[in-house]
Backbone as CSV, one residue per row, in Angstrom:
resi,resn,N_x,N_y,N_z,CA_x,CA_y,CA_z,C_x,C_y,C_z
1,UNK,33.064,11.745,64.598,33.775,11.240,63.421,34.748,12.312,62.948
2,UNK,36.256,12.028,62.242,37.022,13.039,62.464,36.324,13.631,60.705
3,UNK,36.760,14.579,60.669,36.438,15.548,59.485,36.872,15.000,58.355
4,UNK,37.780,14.467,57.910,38.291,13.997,56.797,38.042,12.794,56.195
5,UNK,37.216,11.633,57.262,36.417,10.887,57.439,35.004,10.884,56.843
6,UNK,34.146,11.689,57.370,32.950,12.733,57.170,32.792,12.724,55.941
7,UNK,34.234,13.656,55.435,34.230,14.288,54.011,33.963,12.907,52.938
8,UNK,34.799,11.785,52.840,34.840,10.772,52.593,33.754,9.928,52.358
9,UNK,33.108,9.999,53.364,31.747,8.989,53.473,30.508,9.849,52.438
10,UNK,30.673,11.239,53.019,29.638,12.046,52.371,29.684,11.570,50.587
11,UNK,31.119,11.873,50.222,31.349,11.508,48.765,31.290,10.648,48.361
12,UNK,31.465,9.300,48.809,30.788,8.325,48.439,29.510,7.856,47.922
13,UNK,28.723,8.725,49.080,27.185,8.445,48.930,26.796,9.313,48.080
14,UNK,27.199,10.520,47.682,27.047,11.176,46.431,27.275,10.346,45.042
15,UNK,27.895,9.440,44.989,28.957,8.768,43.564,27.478,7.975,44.093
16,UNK,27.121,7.235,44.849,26.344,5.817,44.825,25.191,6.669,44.672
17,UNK,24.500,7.968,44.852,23.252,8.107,44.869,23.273,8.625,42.852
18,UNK,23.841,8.689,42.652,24.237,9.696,40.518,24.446,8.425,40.284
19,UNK,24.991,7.411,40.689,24.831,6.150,39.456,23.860,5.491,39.814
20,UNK,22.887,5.747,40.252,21.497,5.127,40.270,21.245,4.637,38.947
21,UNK,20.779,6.093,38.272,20.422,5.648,36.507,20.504,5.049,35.939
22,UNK,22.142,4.542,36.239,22.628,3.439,35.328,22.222,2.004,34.991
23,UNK,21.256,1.839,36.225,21.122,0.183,36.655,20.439,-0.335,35.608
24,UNK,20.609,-1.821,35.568,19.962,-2.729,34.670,18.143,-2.480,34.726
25,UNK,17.544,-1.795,35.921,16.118,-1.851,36.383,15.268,-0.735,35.803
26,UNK,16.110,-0.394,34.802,14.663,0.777,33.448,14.657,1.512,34.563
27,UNK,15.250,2.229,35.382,14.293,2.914,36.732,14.027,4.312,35.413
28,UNK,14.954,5.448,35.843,14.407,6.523,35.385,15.539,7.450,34.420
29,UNK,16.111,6.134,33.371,16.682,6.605,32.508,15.932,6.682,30.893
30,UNK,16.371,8.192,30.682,15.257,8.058,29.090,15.683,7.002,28.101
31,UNK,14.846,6.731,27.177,14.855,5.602,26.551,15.630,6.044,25.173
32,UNK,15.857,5.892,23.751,15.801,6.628,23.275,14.426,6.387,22.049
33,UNK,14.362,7.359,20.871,13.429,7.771,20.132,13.785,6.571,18.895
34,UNK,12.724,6.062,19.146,12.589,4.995,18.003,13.201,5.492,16.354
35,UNK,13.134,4.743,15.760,14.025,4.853,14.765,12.921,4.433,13.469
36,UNK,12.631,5.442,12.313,11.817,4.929,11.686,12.788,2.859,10.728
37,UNK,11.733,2.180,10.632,11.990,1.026,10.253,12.243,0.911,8.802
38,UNK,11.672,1.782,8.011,12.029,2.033,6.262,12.031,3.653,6.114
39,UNK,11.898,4.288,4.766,11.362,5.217,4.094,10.439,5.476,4.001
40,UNK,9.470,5.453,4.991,8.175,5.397,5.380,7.393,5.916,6.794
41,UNK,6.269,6.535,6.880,5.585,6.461,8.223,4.801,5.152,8.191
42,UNK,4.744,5.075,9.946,3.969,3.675,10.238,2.621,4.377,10.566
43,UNK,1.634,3.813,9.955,0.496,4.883,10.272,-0.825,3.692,10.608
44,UNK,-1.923,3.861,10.899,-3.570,3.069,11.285,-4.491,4.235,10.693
45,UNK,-5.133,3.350,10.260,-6.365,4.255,9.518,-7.778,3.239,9.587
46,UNK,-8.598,3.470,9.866,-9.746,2.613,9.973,-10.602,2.090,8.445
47,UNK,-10.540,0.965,8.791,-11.324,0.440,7.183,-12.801,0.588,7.229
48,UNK,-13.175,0.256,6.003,-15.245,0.522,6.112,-15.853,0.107,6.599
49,UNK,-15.233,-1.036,7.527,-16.177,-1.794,8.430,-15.575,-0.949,9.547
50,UNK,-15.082,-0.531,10.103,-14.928,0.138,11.271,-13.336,0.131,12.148
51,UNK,-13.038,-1.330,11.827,-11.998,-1.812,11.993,-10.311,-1.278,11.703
52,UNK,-9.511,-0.939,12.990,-8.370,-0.698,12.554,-7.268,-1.306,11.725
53,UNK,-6.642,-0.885,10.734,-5.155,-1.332,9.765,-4.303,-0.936,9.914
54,UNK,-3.273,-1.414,9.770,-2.031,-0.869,9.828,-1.363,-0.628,8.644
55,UNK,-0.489,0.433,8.704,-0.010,0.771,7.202,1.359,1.094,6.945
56,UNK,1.623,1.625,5.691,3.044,2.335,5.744,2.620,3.932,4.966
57,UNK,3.151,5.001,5.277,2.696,5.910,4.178,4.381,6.258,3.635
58,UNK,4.073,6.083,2.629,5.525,6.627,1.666,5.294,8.424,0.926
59,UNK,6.538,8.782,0.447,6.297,10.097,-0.465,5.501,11.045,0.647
60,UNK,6.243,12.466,-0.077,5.673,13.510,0.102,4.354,13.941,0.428
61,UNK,4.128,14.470,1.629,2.332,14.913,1.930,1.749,15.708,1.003
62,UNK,2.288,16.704,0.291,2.016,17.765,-0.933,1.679,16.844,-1.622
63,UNK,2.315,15.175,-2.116,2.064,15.057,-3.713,0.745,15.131,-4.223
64,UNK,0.952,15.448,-5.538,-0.986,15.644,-6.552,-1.138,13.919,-6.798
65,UNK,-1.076,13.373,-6.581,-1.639,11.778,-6.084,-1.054,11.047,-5.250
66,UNK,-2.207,10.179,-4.928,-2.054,9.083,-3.469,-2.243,7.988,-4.371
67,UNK,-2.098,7.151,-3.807,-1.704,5.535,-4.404,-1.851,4.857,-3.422
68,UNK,-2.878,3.722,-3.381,-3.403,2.809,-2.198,-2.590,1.370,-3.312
69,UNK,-1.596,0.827,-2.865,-0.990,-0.665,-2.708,-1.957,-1.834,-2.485
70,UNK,-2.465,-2.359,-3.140,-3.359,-4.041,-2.289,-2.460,-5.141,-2.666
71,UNK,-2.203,-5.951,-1.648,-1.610,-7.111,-2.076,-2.528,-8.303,-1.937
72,UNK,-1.745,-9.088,-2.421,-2.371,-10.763,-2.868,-3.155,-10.956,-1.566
73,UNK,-4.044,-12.263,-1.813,-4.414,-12.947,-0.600,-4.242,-13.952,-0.079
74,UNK,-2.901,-14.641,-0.202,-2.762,-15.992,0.416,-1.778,-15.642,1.404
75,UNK,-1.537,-16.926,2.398,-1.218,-16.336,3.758,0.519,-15.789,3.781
76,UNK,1.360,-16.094,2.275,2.545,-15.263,3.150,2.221,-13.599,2.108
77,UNK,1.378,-13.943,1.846,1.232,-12.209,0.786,1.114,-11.154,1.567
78,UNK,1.740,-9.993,1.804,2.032,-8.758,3.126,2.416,-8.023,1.825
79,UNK,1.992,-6.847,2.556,2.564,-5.526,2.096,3.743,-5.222,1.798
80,UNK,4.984,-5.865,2.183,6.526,-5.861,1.699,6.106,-5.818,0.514
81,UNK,5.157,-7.041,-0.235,5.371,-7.190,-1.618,5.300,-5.993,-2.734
82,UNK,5.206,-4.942,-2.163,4.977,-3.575,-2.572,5.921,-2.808,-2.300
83,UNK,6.926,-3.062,-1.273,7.548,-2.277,-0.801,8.742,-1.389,-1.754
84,UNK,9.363,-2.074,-3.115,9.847,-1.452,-4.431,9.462,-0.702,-4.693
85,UNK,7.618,-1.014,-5.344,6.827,0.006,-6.118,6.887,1.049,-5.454
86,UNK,6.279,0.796,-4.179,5.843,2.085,-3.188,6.931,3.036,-3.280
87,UNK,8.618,2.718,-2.986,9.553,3.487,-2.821,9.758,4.008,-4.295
88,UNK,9.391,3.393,-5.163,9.725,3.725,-7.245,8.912,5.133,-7.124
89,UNK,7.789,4.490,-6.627,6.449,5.372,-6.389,7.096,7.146,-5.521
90,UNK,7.485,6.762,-4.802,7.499,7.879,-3.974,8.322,8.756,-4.515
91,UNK,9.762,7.909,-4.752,10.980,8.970,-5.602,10.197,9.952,-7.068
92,UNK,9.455,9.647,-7.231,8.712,10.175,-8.577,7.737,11.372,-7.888
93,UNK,7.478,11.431,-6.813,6.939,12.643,-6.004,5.620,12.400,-5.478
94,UNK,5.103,11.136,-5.888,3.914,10.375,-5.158,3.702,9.763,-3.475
95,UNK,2.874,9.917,-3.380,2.208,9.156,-1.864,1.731,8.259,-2.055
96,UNK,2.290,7.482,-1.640,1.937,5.798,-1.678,1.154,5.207,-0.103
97,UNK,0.122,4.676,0.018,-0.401,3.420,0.759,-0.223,2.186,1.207
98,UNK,0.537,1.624,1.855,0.085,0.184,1.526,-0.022,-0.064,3.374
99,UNK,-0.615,-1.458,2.827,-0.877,-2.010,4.169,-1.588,-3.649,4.907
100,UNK,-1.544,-4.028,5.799,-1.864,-5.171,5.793,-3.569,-5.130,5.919
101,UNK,-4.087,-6.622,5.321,-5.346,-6.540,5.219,-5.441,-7.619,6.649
102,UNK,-6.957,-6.844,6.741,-7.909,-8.039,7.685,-8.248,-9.159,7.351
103,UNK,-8.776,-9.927,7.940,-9.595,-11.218,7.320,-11.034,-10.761,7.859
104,UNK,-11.990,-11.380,7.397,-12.130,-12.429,6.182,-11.726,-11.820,4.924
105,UNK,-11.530,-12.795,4.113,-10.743,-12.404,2.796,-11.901,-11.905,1.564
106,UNK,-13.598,-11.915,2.209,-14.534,-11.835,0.974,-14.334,-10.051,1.620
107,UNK,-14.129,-9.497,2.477,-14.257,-8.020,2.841,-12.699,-7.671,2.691
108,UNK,-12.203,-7.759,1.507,-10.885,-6.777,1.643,-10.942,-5.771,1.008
109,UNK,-12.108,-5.732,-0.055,-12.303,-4.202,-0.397,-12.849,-2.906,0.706
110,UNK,-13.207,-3.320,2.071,-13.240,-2.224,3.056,-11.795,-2.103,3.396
111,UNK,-11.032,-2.847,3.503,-9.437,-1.834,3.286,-9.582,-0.920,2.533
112,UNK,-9.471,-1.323,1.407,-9.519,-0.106,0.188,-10.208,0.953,0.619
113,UNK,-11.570,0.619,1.105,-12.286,2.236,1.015,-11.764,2.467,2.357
114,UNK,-10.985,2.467,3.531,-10.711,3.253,4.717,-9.361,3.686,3.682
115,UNK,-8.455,2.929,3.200,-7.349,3.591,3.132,-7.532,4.748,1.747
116,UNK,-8.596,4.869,0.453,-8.549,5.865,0.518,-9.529,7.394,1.001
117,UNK,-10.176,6.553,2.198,-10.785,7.863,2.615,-9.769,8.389,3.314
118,UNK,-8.586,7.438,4.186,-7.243,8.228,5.119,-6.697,9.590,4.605
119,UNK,-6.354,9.030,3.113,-5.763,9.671,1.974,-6.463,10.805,1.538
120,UNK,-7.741,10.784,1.809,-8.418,11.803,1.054,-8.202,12.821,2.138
121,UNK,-8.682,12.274,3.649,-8.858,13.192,4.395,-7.180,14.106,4.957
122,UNK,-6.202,13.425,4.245,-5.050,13.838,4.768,-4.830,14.278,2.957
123,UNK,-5.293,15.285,2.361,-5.509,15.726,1.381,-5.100,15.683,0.360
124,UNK,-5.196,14.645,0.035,-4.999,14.043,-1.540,-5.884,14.815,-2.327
125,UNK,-5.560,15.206,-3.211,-6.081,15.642,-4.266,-6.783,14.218,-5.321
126,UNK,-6.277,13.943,-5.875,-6.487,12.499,-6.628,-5.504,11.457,-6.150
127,UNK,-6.709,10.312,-6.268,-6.483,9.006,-5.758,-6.215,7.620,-6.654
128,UNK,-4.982,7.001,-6.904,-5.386,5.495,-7.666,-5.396,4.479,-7.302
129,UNK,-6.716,3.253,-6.739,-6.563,2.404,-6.336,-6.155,1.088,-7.354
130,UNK,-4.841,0.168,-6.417,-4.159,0.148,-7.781,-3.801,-1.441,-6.699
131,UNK,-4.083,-3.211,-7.156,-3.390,-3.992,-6.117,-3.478,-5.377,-7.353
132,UNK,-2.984,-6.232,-6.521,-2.644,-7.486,-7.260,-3.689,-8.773,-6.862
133,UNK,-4.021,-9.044,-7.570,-5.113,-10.822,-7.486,-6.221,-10.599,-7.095
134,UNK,-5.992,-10.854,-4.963,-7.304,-10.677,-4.627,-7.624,-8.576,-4.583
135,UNK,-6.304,-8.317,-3.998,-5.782,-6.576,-4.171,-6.567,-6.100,-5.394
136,UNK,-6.246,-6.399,-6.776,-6.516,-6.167,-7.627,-8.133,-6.092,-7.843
137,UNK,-9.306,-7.020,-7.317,-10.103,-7.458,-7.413,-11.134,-6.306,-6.674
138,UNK,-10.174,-6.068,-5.367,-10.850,-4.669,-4.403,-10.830,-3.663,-4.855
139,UNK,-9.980,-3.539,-5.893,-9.764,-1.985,-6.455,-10.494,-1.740,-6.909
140,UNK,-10.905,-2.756,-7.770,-11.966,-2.380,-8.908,-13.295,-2.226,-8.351
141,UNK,-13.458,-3.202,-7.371,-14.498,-2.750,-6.654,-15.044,-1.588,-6.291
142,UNK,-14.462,-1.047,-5.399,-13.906,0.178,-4.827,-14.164,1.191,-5.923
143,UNK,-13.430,1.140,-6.510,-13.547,2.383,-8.006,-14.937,2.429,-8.290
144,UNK,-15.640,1.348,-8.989,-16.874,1.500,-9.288,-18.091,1.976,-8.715
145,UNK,-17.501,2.225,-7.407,-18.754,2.864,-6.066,-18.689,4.147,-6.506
146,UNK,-19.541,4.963,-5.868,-19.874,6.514,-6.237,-18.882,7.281,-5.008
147,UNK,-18.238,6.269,-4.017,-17.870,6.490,-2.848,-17.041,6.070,-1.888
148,UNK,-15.771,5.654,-1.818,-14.860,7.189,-1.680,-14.473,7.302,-3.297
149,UNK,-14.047,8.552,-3.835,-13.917,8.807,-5.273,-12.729,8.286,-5.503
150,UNK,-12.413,7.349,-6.537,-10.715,7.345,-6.936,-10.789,7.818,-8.725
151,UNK,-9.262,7.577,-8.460,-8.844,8.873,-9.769,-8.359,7.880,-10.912
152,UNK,-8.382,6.713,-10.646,-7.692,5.949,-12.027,-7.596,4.180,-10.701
153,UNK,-7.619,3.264,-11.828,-7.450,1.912,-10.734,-6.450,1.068,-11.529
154,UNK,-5.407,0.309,-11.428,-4.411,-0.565,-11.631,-4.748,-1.996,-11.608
155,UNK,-4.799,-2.752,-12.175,-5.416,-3.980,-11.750,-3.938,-4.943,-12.413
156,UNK,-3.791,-6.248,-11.616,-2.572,-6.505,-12.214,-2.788,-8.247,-11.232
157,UNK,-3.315,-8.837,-12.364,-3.942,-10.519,-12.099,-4.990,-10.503,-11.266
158,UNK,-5.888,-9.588,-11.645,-7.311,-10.076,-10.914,-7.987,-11.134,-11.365
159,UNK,-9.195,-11.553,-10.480,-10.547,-12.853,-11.614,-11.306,-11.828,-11.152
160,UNK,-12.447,-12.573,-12.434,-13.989,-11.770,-12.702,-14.702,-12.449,-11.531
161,UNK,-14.506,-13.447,-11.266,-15.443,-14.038,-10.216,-14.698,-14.439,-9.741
162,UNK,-14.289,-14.351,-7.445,-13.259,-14.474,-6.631,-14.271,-13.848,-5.381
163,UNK,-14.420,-14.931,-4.279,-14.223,-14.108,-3.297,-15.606,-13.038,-3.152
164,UNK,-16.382,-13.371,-3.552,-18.117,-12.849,-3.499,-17.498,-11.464,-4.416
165,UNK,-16.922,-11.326,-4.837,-16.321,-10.288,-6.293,-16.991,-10.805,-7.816
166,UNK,-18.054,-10.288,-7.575,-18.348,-10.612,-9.585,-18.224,-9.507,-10.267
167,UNK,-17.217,-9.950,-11.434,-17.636,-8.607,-12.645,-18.690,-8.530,-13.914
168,UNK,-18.949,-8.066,-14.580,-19.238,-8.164,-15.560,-19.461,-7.232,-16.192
169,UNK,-19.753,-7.566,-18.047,-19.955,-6.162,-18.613,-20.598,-5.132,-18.331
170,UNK,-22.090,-5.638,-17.701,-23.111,-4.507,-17.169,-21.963,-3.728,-15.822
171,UNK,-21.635,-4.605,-15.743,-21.167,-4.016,-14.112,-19.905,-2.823,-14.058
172,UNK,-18.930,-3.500,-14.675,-18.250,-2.425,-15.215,-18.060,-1.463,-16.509
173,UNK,-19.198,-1.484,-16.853,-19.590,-0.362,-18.336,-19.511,1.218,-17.309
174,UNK,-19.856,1.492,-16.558,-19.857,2.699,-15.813,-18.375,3.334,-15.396
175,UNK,-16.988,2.637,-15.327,-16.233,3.153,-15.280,-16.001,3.793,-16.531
176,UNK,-15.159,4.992,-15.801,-14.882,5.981,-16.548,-13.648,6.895,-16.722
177,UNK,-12.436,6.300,-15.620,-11.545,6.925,-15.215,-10.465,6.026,-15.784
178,UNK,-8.997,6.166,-15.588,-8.206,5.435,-16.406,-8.153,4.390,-15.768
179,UNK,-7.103,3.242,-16.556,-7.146,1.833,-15.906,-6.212,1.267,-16.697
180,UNK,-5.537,0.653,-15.671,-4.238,-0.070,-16.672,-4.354,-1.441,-15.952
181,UNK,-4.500,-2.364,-16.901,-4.826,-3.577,-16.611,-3.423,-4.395,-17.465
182,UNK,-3.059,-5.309,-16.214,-1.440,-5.965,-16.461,-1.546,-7.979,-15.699
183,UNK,-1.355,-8.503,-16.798,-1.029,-9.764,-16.198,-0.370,-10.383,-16.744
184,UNK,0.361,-11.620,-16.707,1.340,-12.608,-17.354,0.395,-13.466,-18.419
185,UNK,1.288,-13.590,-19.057,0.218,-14.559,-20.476,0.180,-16.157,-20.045
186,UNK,1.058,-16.409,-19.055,0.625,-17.775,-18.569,0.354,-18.072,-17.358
187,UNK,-0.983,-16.958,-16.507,-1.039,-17.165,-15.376,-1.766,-18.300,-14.743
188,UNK,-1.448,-19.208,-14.202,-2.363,-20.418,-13.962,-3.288,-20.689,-12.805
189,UNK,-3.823,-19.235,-12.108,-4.725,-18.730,-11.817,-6.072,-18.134,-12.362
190,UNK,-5.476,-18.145,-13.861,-6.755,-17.663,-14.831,-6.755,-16.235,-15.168
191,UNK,-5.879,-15.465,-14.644,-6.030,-13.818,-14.567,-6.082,-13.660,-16.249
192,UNK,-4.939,-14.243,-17.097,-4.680,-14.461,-18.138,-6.169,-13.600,-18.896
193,UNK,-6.939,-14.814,-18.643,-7.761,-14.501,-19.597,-8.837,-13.743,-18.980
194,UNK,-9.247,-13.890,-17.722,-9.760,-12.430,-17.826,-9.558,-11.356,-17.653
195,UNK,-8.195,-11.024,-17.351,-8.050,-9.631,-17.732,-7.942,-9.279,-19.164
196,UNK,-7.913,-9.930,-20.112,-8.205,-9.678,-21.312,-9.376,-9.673,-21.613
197,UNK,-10.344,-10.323,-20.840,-11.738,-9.978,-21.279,-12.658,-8.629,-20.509
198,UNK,-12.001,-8.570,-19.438,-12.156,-6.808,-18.691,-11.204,-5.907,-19.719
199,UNK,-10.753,-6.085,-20.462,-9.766,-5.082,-21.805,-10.969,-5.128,-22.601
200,UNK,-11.519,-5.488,-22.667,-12.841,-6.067,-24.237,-13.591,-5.161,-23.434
201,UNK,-14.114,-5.349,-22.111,-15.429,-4.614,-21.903,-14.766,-3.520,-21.657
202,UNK,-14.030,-3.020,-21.071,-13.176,-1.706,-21.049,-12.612,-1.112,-21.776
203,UNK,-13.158,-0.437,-23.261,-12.128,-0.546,-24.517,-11.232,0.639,-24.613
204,UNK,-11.373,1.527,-23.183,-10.561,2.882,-22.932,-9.342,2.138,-22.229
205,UNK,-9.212,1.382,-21.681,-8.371,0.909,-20.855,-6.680,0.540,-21.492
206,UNK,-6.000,0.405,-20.651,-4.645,0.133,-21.537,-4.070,-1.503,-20.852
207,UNK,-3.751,-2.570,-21.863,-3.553,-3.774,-21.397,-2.011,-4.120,-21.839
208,UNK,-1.356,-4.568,-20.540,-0.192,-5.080,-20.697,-0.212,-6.940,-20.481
209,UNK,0.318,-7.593,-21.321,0.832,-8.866,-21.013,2.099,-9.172,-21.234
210,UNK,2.479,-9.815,-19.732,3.882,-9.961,-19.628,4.157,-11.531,-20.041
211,UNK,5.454,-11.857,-20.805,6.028,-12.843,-20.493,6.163,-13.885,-19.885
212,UNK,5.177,-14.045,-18.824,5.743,-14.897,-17.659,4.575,-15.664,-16.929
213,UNK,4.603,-16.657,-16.325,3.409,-17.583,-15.591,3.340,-16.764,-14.291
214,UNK,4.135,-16.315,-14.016,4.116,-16.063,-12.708,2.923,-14.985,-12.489
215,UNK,1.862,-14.951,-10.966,0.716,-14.502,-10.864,0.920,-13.023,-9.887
216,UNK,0.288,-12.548,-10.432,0.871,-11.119,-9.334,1.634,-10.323,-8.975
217,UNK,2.308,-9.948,-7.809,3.234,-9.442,-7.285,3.998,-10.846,-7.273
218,UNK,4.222,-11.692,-7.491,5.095,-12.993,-7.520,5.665,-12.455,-9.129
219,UNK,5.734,-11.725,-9.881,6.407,-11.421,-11.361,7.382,-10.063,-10.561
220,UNK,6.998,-9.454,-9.448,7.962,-8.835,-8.804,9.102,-9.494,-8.317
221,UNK,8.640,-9.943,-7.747,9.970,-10.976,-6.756,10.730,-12.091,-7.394
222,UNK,10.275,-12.384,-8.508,10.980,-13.142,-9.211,11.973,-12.286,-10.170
223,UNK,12.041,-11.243,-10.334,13.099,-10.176,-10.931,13.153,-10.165,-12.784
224,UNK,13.562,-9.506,-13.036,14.013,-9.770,-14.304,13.047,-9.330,-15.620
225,UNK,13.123,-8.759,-16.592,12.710,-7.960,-17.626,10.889,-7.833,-17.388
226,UNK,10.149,-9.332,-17.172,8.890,-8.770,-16.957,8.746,-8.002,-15.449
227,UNK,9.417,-8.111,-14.343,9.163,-7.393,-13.023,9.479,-5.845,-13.263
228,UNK,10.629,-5.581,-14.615,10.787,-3.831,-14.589,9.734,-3.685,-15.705
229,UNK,9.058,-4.159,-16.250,8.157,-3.539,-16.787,6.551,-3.483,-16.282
230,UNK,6.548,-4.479,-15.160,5.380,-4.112,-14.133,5.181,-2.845,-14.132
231,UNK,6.684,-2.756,-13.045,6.823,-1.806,-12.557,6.690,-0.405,-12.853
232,UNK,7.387,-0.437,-14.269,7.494,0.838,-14.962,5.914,1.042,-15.507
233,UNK,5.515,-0.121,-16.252,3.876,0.533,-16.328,3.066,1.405,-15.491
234,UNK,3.166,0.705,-14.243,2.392,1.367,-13.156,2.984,2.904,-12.830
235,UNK,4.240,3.431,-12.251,5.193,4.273,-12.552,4.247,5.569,-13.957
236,UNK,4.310,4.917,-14.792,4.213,5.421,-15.962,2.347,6.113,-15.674
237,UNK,2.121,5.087,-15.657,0.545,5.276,-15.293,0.213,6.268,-14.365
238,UNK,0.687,6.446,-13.123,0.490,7.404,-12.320,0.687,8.419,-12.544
239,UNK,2.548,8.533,-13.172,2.650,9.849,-13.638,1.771,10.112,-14.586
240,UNK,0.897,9.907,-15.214,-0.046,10.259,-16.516,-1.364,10.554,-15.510
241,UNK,-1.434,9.706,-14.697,-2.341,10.356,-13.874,-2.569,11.671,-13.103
242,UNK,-1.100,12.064,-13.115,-0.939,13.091,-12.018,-0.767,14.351,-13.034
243,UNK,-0.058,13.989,-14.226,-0.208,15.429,-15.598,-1.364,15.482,-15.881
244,UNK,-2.127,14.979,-16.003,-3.218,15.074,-16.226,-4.169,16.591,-15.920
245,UNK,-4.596,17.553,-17.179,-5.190,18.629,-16.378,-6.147,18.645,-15.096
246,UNK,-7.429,17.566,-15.991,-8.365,17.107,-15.180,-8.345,15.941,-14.623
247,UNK,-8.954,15.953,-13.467,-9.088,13.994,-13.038,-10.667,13.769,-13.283
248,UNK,-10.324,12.754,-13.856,-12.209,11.958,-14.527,-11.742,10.924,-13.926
249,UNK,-13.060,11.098,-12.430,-13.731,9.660,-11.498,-13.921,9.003,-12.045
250,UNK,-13.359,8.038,-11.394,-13.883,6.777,-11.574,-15.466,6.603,-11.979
């Protein structure tokens, strides 16, 4: 073959063997590095039954409180519905929680206790379990155990009885830590009135009633003067939680 020929062919097969990479067939080009999806890590933490969750963690790893998110329990209720607070939450120098729950819906307070043992063990100092309806209902749960410790609980349209969840005066006379209890004055779920009657047996507690029928995190998404004062309660609450010299457990 004459030389100039040779040269030719050789270079060719050089150009065809370097654009290999390129091909449509994933062969052995790097991929690139995922892209976080919010202001947030995507994180799993195991709940009290044993079982893995999935989560979001918001805010600073340093902050002097963690904040576990529970949302509602009907089937389009997800953790988005938090996704405001959590970020309100974080800009204020807090670590926020949230995350999707398991079913069955009578065990959603073992969310609660995996997500804040996650929190504890990724060193939270103080903890507030803080969620809405059925959310709301776990918190309190949760708080009242000797175990995992939380630092203050949020309750915002829970029922006294829901979901193998009973309260009562005997039952919650033992809390002892703060509690800000928030619902709409025309919730037609009933939260209405008993969270005013968990204000009666709780007479340390601080009670907000909003304006509005709307139940839950549904006074979020519907916008407007009662959703910024959810908001800001809770906000408000934490930070009082977090000045705080001492934290008194739950």
């Amino acid at each position: 073959m004459p030389r100039r020929a040779a040269l030719v062919l050789l270079l060719v097969l050089c150009l065809t063997g370097c654009s290999g990479g390129d091909s449509d067939d994933g062969g052995s080009s790097p991929s690139a590095a995922p892209t976080p999806a919010g202001p947030y890590q995507e994180v799993e933490f195991t709940g009290g039954d044993g079982q893995p969750r999935q989560g979001r963690l918001f805010g600073p790893d340093d902050a002097p409180v963690a904040v576990v998110l529970s949302h509602m329990g009907s089937d389009g209720d997800s953790q988005e519905d938090w996704a405001a607070t959590a970020e309100a939450l974080a800009g204020r120098g807090h670590q926020v929680l949230t995350y999707e729950r398991l079913r069955p819906r009578y065990q959603v307070w073992q969310d609660v206790i995996g997500a804040v043992e996650y929190l504890r063990d990724h060193g939270a100092g103080r903890v507030v379990v803080a969620g809405a309806s059925l959310g709301a209902m776990a918190s309190l749960h949760v708080a009242l155990q000797p175990s995992p410790p939380a630092d203050g609980v949020v309750w915002v349209a829970g029922l006294l009885h829901s979901e193998g969840m009973d309260f009562d005066q005997a039952t919650v006379a033992g809390l002892s830590c703060p509690a800000l209890l928030i619902t709409g004055d025309g919730d037609s779920y009933g939260a209405t009135e008993d969270t005013r009657q968990l204000h009666a047996w709780l007479p340390g507690s601080e009670l907000l009633v909003l304006p509005t029928p709307r139940h839950g995190t549904d006074i979020l998404a519907e916008g407007g003067a009662p959703a910024e004062q959810l908001q800001t309660a809770i906000l408000d609450f934490v930070d009082g939680v977090a000045a705080a010299e001492a934290s008194t457990p739950c």
